[in-house]
C-alpha positions in Angstrom: -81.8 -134.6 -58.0 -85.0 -133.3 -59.9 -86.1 -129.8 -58.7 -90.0 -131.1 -59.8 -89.8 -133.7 -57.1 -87.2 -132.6 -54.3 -89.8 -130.7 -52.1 -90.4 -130.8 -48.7 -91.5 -134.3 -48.8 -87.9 -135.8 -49.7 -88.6 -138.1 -52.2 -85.1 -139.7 -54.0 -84.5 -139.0 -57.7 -81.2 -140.1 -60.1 -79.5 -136.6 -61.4 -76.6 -136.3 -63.2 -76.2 -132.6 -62.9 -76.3 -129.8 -59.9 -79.4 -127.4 -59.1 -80.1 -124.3 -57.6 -82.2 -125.0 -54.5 -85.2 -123.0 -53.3 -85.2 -121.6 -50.2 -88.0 -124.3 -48.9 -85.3 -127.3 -49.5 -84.5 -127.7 -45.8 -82.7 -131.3 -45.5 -81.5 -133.4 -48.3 -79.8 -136.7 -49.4 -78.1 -137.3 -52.3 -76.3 -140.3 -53.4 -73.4 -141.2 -56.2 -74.8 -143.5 -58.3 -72.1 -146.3 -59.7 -72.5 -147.0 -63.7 -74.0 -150.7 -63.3 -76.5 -150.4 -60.2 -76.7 -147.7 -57.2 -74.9 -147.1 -54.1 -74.9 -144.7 -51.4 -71.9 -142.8 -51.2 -73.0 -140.2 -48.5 -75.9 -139.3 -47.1 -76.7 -136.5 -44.7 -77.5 -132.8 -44.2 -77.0 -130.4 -47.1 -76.3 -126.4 -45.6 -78.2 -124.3 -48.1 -76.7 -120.8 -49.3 -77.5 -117.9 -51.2 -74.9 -115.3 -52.6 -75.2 -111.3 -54.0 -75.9 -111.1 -58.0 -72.5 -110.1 -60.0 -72.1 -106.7 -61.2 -71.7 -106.7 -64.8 -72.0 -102.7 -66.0 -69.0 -101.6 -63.6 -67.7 -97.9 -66.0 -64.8 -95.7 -64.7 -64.6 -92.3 -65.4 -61.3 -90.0 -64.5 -62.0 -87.2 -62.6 -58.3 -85.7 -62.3 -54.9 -86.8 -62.7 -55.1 -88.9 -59.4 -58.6 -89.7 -59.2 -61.5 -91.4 -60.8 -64.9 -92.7 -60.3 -66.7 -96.1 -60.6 -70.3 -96.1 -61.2 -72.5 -99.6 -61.4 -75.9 -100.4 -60.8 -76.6 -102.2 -57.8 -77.0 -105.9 -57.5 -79.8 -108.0 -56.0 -78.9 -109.0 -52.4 -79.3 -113.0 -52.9 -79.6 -112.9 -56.7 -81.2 -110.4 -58.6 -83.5 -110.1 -55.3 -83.6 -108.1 -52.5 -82.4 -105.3 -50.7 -79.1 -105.5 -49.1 -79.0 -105.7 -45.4 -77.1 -104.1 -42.9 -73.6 -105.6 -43.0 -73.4 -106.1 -47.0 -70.2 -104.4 -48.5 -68.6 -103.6 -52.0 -65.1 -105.0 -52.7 -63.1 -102.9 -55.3 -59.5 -103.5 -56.6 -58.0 -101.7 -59.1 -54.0 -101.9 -60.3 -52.7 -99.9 -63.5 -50.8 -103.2 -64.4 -52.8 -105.2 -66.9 -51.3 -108.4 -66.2 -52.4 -107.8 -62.8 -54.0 -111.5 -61.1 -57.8 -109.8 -59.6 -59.1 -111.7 -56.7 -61.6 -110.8 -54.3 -58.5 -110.9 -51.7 -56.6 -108.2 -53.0 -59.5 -105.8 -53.5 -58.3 -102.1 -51.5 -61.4 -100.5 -51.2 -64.4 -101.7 -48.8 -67.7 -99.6 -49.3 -71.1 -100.1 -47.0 -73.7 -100.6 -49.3 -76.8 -101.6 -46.8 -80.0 -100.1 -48.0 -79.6 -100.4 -52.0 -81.8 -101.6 -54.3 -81.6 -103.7 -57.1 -80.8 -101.7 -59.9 -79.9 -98.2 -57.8 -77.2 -96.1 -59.2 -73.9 -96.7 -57.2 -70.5 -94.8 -57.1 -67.5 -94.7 -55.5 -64.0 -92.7 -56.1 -60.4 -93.6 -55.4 -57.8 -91.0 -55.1 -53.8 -91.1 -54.9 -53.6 -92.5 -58.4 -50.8 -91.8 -61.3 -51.6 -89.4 -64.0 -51.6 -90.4 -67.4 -51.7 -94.3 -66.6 -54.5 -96.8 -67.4 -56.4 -98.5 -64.0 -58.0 -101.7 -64.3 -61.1 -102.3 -61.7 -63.4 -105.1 -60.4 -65.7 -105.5 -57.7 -67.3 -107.5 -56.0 -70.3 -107.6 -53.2 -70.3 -109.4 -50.3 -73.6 -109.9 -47.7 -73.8 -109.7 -44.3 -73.7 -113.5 -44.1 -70.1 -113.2 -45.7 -71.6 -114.5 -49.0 -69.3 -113.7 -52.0 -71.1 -112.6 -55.7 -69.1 -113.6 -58.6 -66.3 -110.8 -60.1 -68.0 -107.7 -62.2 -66.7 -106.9 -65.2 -63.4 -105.6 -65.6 -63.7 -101.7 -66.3 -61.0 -99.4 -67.3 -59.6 -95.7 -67.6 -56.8 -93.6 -68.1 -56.3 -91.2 -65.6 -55.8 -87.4 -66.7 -52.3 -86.3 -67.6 -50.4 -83.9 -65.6 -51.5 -80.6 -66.0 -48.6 -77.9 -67.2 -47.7 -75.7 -64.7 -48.3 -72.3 -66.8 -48.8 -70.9 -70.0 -47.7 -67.4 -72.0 -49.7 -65.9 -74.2 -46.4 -65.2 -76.8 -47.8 -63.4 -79.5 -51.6 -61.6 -80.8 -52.7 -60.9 -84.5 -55.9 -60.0 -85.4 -57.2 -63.2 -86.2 -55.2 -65.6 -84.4 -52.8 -65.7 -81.1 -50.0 -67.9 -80.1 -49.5 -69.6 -76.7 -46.5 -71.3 -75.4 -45.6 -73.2 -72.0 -43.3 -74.8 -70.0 -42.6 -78.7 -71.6 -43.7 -82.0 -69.8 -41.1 -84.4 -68.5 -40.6 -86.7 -71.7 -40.7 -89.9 -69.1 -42.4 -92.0 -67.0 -45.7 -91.6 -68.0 -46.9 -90.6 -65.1 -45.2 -87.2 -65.3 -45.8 -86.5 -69.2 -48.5 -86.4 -71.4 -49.4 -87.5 -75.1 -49.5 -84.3 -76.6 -51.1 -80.9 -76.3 -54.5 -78.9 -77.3 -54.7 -75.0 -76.5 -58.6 -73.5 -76.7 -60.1 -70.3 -77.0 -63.6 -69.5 -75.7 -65.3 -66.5 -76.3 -67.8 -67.4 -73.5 -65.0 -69.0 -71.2 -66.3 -72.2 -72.4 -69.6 -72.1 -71.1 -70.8 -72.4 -75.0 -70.5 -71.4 -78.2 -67.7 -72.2 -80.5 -64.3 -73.6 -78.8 -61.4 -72.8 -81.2 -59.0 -75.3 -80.6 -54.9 -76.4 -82.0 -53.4 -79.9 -80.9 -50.2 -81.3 -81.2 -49.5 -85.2 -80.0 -46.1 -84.3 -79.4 -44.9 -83.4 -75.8 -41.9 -81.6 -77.1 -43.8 -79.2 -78.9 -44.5 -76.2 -76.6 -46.1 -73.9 -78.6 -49.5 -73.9 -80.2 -51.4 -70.9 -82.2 -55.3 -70.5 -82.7 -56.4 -69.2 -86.1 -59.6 -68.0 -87.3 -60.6 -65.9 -84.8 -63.0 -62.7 -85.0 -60.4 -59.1 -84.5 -61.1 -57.0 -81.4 -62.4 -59.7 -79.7 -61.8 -61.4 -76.1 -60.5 -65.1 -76.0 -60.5 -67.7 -72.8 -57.6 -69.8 -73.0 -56.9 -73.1 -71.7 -54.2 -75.5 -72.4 -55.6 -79.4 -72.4 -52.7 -82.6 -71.7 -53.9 -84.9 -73.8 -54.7 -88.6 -72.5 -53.6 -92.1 -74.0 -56.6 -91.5 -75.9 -55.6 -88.6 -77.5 -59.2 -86.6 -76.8 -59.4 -86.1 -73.4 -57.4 -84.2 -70.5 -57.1 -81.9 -67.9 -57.2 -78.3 -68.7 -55.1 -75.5 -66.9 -56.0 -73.3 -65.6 -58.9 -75.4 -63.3 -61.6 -73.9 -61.7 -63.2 -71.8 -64.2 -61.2 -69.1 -64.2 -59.2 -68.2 -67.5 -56.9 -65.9 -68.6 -57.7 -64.0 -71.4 -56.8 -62.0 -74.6 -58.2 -59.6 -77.2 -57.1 -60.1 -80.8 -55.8 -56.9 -82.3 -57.9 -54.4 -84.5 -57.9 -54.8 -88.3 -55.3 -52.6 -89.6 -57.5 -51.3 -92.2 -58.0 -47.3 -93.2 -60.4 -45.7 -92.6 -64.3 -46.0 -94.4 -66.1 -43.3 -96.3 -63.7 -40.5 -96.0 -64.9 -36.7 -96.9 -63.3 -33.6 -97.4 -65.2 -30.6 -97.4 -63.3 -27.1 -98.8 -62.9 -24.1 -96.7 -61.2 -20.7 -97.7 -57.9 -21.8 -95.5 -58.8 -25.5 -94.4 -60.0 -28.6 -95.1 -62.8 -30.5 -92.8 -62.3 -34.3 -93.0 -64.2 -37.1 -91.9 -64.7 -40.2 -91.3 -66.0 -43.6 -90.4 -64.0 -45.6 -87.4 -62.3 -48.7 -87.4 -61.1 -48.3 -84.0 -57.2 -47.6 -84.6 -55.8 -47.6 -81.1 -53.1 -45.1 -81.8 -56.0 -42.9 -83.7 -55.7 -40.9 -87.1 -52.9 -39.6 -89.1 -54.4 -36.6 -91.2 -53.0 -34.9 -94.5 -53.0 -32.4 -97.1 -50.4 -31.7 -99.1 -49.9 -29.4 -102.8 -48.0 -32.6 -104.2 -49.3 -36.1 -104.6 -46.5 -37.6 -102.8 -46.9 -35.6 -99.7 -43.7 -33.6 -99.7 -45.3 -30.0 -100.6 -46.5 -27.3 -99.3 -49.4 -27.7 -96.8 -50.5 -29.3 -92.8 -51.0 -32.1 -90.9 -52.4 -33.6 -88.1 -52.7 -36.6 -85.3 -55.7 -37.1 -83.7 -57.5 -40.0 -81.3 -59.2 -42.6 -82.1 -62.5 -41.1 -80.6 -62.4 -38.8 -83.7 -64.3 -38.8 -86.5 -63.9 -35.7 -88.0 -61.8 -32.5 -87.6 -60.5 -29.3 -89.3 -57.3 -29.1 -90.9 -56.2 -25.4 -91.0 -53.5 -23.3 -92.6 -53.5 -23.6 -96.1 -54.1 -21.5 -98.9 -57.4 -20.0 -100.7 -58.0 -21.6 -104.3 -55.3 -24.0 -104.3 -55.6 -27.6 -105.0 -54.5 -29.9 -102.1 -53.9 -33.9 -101.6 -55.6 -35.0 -98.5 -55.6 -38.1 -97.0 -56.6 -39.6 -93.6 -54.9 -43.4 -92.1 -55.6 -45.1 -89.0 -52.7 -45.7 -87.0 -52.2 -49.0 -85.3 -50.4 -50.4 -82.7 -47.9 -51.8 -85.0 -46.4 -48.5 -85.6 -48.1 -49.0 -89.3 -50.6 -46.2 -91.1 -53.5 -47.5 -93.0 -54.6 -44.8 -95.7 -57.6 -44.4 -97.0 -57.7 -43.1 -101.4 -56.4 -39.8 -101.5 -58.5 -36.9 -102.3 -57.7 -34.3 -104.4 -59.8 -30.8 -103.2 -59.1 -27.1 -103.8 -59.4 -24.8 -101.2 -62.0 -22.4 -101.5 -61.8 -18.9 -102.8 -61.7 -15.3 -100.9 -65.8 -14.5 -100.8 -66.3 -11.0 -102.5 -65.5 -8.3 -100.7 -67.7 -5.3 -100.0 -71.1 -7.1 -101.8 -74.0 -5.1 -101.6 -77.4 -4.7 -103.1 -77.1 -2.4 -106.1 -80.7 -2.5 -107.4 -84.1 -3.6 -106.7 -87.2 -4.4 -108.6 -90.6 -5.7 -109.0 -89.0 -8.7 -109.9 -85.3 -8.8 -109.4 -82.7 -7.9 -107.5 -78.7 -6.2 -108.7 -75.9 -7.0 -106.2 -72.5 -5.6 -106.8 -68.7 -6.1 -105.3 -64.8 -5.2 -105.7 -63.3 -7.6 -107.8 -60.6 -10.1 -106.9 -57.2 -9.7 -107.9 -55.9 -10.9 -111.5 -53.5 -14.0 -111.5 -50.7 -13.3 -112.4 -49.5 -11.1 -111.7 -51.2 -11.8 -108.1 -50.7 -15.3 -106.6 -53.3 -17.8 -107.9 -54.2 -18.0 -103.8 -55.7 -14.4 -104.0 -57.8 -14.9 -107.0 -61.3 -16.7 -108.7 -62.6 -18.4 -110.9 -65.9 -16.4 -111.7 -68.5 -15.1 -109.4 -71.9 -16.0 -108.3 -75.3 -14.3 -106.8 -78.0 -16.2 -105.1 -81.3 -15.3 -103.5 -83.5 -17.3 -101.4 -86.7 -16.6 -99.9 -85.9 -19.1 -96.8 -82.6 -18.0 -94.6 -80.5 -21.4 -95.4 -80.5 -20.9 -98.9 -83.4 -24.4 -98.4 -85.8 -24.8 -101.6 -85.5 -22.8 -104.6 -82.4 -20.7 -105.3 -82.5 -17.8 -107.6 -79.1 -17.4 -108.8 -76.6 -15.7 -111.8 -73.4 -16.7 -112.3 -70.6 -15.2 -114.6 -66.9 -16.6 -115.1 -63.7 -14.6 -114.9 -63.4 -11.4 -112.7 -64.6 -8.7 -115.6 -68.2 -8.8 -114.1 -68.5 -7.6 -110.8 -72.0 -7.3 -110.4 -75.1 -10.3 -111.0 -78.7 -9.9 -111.4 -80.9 -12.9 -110.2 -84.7 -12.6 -111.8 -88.0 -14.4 -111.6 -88.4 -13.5 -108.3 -91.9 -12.8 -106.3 -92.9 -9.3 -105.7 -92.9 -7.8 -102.6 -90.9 -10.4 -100.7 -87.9 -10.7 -98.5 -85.0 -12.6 -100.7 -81.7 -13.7 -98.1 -79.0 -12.6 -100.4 -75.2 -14.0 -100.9 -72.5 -13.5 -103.1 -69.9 -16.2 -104.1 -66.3 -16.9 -105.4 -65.9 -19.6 -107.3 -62.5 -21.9 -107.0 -60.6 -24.1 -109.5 -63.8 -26.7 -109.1 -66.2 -24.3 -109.2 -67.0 -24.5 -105.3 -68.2 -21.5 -103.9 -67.1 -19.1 -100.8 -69.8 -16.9 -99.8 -70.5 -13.4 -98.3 -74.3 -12.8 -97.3 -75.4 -9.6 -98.0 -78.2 -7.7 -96.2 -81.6 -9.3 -96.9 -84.2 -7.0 -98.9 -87.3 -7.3 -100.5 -88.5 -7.1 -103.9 -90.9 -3.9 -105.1 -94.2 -3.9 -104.6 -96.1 -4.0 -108.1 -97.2 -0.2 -109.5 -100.8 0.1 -109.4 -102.7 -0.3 -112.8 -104.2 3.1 -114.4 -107.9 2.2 -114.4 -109.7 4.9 -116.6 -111.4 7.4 -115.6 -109.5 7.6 -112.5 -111.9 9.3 -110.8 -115.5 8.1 -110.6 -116.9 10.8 -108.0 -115.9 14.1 -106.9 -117.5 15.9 -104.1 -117.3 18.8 -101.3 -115.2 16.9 -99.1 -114.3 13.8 -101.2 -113.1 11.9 -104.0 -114.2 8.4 -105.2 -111.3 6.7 -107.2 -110.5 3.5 -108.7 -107.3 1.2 -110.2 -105.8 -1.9 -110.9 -104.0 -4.6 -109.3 -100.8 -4.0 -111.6 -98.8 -5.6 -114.0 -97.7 -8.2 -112.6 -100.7 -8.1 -110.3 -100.4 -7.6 -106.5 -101.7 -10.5 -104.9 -104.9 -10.2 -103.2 -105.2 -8.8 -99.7 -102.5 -6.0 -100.7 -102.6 -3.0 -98.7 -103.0 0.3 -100.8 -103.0 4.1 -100.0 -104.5 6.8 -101.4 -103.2 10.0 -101.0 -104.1 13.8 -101.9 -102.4 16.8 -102.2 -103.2 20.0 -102.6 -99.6 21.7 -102.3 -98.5 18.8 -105.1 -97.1 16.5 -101.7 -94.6 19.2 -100.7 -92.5 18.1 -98.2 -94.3 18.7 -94.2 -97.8 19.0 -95.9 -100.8 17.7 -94.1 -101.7 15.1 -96.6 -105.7 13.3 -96.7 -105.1 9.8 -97.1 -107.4 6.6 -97.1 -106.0 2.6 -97.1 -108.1 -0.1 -98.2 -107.3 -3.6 -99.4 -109.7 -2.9 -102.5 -108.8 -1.8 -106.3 -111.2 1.5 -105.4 -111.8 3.8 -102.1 -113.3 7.3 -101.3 -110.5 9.4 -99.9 -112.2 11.9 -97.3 -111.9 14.9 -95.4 -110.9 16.8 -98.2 -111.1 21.0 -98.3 -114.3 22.5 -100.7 -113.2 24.2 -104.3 -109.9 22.6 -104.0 -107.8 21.3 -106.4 -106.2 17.9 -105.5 -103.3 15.9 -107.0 -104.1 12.3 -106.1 -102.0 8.8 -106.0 -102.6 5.6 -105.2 -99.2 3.5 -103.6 -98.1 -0.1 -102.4 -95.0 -0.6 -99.9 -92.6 -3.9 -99.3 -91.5 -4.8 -96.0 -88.5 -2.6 -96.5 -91.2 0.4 -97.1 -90.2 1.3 -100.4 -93.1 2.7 -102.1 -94.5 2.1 -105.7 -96.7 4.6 -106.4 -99.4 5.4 -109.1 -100.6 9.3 -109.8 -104.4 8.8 -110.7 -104.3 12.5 -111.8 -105.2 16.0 -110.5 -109.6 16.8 -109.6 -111.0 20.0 -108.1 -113.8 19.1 -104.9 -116.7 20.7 -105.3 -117.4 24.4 -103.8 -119.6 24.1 -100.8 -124.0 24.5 -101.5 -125.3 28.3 -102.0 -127.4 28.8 -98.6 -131.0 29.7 -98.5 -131.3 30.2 -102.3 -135.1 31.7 -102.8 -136.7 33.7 -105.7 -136.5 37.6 -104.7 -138.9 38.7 -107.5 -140.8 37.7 -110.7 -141.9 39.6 -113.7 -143.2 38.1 -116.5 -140.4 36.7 -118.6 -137.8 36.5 -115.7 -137.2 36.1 -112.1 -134.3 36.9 -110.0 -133.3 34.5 -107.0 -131.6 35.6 -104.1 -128.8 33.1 -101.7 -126.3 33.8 -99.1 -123.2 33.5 -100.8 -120.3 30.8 -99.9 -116.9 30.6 -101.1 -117.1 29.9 -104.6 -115.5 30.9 -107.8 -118.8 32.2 -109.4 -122.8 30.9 -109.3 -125.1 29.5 -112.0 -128.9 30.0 -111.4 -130.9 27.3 -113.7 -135.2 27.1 -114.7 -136.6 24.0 -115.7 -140.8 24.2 -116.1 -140.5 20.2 -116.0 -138.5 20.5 -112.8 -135.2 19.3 -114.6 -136.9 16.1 -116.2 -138.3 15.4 -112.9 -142.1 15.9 -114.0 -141.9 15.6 -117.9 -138.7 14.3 -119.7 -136.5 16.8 -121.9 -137.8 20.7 -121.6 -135.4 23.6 -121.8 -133.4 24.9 -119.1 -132.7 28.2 -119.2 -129.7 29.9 -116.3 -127.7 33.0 -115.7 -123.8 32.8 -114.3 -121.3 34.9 -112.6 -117.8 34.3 -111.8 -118.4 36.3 -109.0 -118.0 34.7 -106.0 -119.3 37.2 -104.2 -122.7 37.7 -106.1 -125.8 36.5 -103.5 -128.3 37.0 -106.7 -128.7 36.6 -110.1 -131.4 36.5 -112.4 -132.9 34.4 -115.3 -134.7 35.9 -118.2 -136.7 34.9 -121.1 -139.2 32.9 -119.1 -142.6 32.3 -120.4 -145.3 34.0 -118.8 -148.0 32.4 -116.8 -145.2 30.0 -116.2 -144.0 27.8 -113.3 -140.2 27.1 -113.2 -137.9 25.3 -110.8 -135.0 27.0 -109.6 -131.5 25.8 -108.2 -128.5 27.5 -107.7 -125.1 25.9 -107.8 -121.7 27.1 -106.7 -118.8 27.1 -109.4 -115.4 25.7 -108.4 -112.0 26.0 -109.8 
């Protein structure tokens, strides 16, 4: 038969092979042709059928021990064509037996399939299976017209192994743990497995890195993970391995895993310091988490069996003070981290003397411009005292700032012989903080503060003449800013006395921020001694005596000439308190009127004159007059 000419018009072709018909063939002949000539063998109706395409991408996965799941892609309903109708099922038989005969008459599972597509995703899963053993699958589709497709291909999978029934964590280092279990059943297979794999998940296996041991022997129970981070939490899961040696199922299932947290690093302690006190020793520390916390030390031998103290502390500390030991003696200290183990990790030793007593009974001694004297009792000898009592040397510091910050003025002096230090280059007139030291066996120092004070205020400088006006009631005055100079804006005093400052005198005094000032209010015809005086904040005064002046005696009142002859005149005043008067002629008015001239006067040291008179004046004449009063 010829497909090209068997249509619908039935015209009769030789063939010597079969063909697929079309569904349009409705009726047909056909005929066996003998080798010499033709004959009809049969004639008649020919039933025409069509059957579901063959599956050939049937994959099983195992889901569990007992179960697993077959997944294809769906075949054509007559063909490659077409959806499948109502009616059309999947025929599936599986066996674990290799040798099993497959045959669309011992399939176990039927499956509806009306609906699918050519090419949809299909699954199916079959439960109550062995673990560990290998199933073989087929399928096969039928249509609703009872149409059988060909066999798919032959898929196969090894169910997962039986699962242990529990697990011990045995044994945790700090980089690896050890896990052990109860052992499989050697035989049949469906009750053992092929071997073993433990993991550890830091992320119960949700990502990351899975640390992982494997044994292919059943016997062996126990499995350890190495290479793990300390102080860290693991996941653990123990895997039976398959025939295939990878895969498994894992206990625990469902996600949730015990866990365990390697142990801490038995290392000592980081960066340990020790800081000297007079009796003790502050030590401290970085952590490294020792659960059982910190073993402290200090000891007067190396080996730890001397004299001295310890302590125990938690592992929350970082630092603490180790008391009851001895001034100036040199200790052994050490510091370990104590671990679960029962073991001490020690970090180097440190060897640190105890401070010294501080001085006792420091004081200031002496102040200057620019330095300052502080003294104190001296320590005991050694011997015949015990070295513990004595020091080294001694050592005096001053500081303008309160913490001893920035620059340090100091004086030191070694052995006991010098009790008292001197610190110089200081500033004038400023507060200094002040402490005195001991010094130990390695020169550390113990201090005792001593008062603050300040430095002197610099003397004011002479400034020649001292006094550049006197008058009634005042004095102008002048001086220098001192050597060394007072800084600008320096407050100074002048002061004058005219009982030579005896103690509870009214004094006349004048402050001014300049190197001159006018001191006021002063008393007529008196004689004054005068100074001139800075003061630091501690009001200690450095003073300057500018020297002793007598004011002026107050102005003769109402002086007029009485009476005039030819050569002289007499002039008349209401006297004052003075020490005497001087009457003076000028006939140039003093140099007012003509420059030079002769000035001819008459004197009395008696105060109490009111007139005096002038002689040898020229005749026809006109004079000047003025009277003055004479002072001390």
């Amino acid at each position: 038969m010829s497909p090209s000419a068997a249509g619908s018009g039935g015209a009769e072709e030789m063939s010597g092979a079969g063909y697929r018909l079309k569904g349009s063939a409705g009726e047909v002949s056909f005929t066996t042709a003998a080798a010499a000539g033709g004959s009809v063998a049969r004639a008649g109706l020919l039933q025409v059928r069509a059957r579901p395409g063959t599956v050939t991408g049937l994959a099983l996965v195992a889901l569990s021990s007992t179960s697993l799941e077959l997944s294809w892609s769906a075949p054509g309903y007559d063909g490659e064509l077409g959806a499948h109708l109502s009616g059309t099922r999947y025929r599936v038989q599986y066996s674990s037996t290799p040798a099993t005969a497959f045959a669309y008459g011992f399939s176990q599972v039927s499956i509806a399939t009306a609906g699918a597509n050519p090419a949809d995703a299909q699954a199916a899963r079959v439960h109550g299976l062995w673990p560990n053993s290998t199933y073989y699958a087929q399928l096969w589709t039928q249509d609703a017209d009872g149409n059988i497709s060909t066999a798919s291909n032959r898929a196969a999978v090894a169910t997962v192994p039986r699962l242990v029934d529990s697990f011990l964590i045995k044994t945790v280092y700090v980089s690896s743990f050890t896990v052990n279990w109860p052992r499989l059943p050697l035989s049949p297979s469906s009750s053992t497995s092929e071997g073993y794999r433990l993991e550890g998940s830091t992320s119960q296996f949700a990502g990351g890195i899975i640390y992982s041991s494997t044994t292919f022997s059943v016997s062996q129970t126990t499995l350890t993970l190495s290479g793990l981070a300390p102080e860290t939490v693991y996941y653990v899961r123990v895997i039976s391995l398959a025939w295939d040696g990878v895969n498994g199922g894992g206990y625990p299932e469902g996600g949730v895993y015990p866990s365990t947290t390697t142990k801490f690093q038995e290392v000592p302690p980081g960066h340990v310091q020790v800081t000297p006190l007079g009796t003790g020793m502050i030590m401290s520390w970085d952590t490294v988490n020792s659960p059982q916390g910190y073993h402290l030390e200090s000891s007067t031998s190396s080996n730890f069996t001397g004299g001295g103290n310890s302590a125990r502390v938690d592992k929350f500390t970082v630092s603490t003070q180790l008391d009851g030991l001895l001034p100036n003696t040199t200790y052994f200290n050490r510091v370990g981290a104590v671990w679960d183990s029962g073991a001490t990790n020690y970090a180097s030793i440190l060897t640190t003397a105890t401070l010294a007593n501080p001085p006792s009974g420091a004081a200031v001694a002496a102040v200057m411009i620019t330095s300052i004297t502080a003294s104190w009792s001296a320590h005991p000898s050694s011997p015949p005292d015990a070295s513990s009592k004595t020091a080294e040397g001694y050592v005096f510091e001053a500081s303008a700032n309160g913490d001893f910050s920035g620059v340090v003025f100091s004086s030191r002096s070694l052995g006991l012989g010098q009790t008292s230090l001197t610190v110089t280059g200081l500033d004038l007139n400023t507060t200094y903080y002040l402490r005195a030291g001991a010094l130990n066996w390695q020169s550390a120092t113990s201090y005792a503060l001593i008062n603050a004070t300040a430095t002197l205020a610099g003397v004011p400088g002479a400034s020649p003449p001292a006094f550049t006006g006197v008058f009634v009631t005042s004095v102008a005055t002048q001086w220098t800013a001192g050597i060394p100079a007072n800084p600008a804006q320096t407050p100074y005093t002048i002061r004058a006395s005219s009982m030579s400052f005896a103690p509870n005198e009214v004094e006349a005094a004048s402050t001014t921020f300049n190197l001159a000032d006018v001191i006021p209010g002063l008393l007529p015809d008196t004689t004054y001694q005068l100074r001139v005086r800075t003061v630091n904040p501690n009001s200690v005064y450095s003073e300057l005596i500018l020297g002793t002046t007598v004011t002026l005696a107050e102005v003769p009142i109402s002086p007029a000439p009485a009476q005039v002859f030819s050569s002289s005149v007499t002039v008349a005043w209401t006297p004052v308190a003075a020490q005497g008067y001087r009457v003076e002629a000028s006939s140039t008015n003093f140099g007012v009127l003509l420059p030079g001239g002769v000035t001819l006067s008459s004197q009395t040291s008696n105060g109490s004159s009111s007139q005096l008179t002038v002689l040898s004046l020229n005749a026809n004449t006109t004079y000047y007059f003025r009277v003055a009063s004479l002072n001390w």
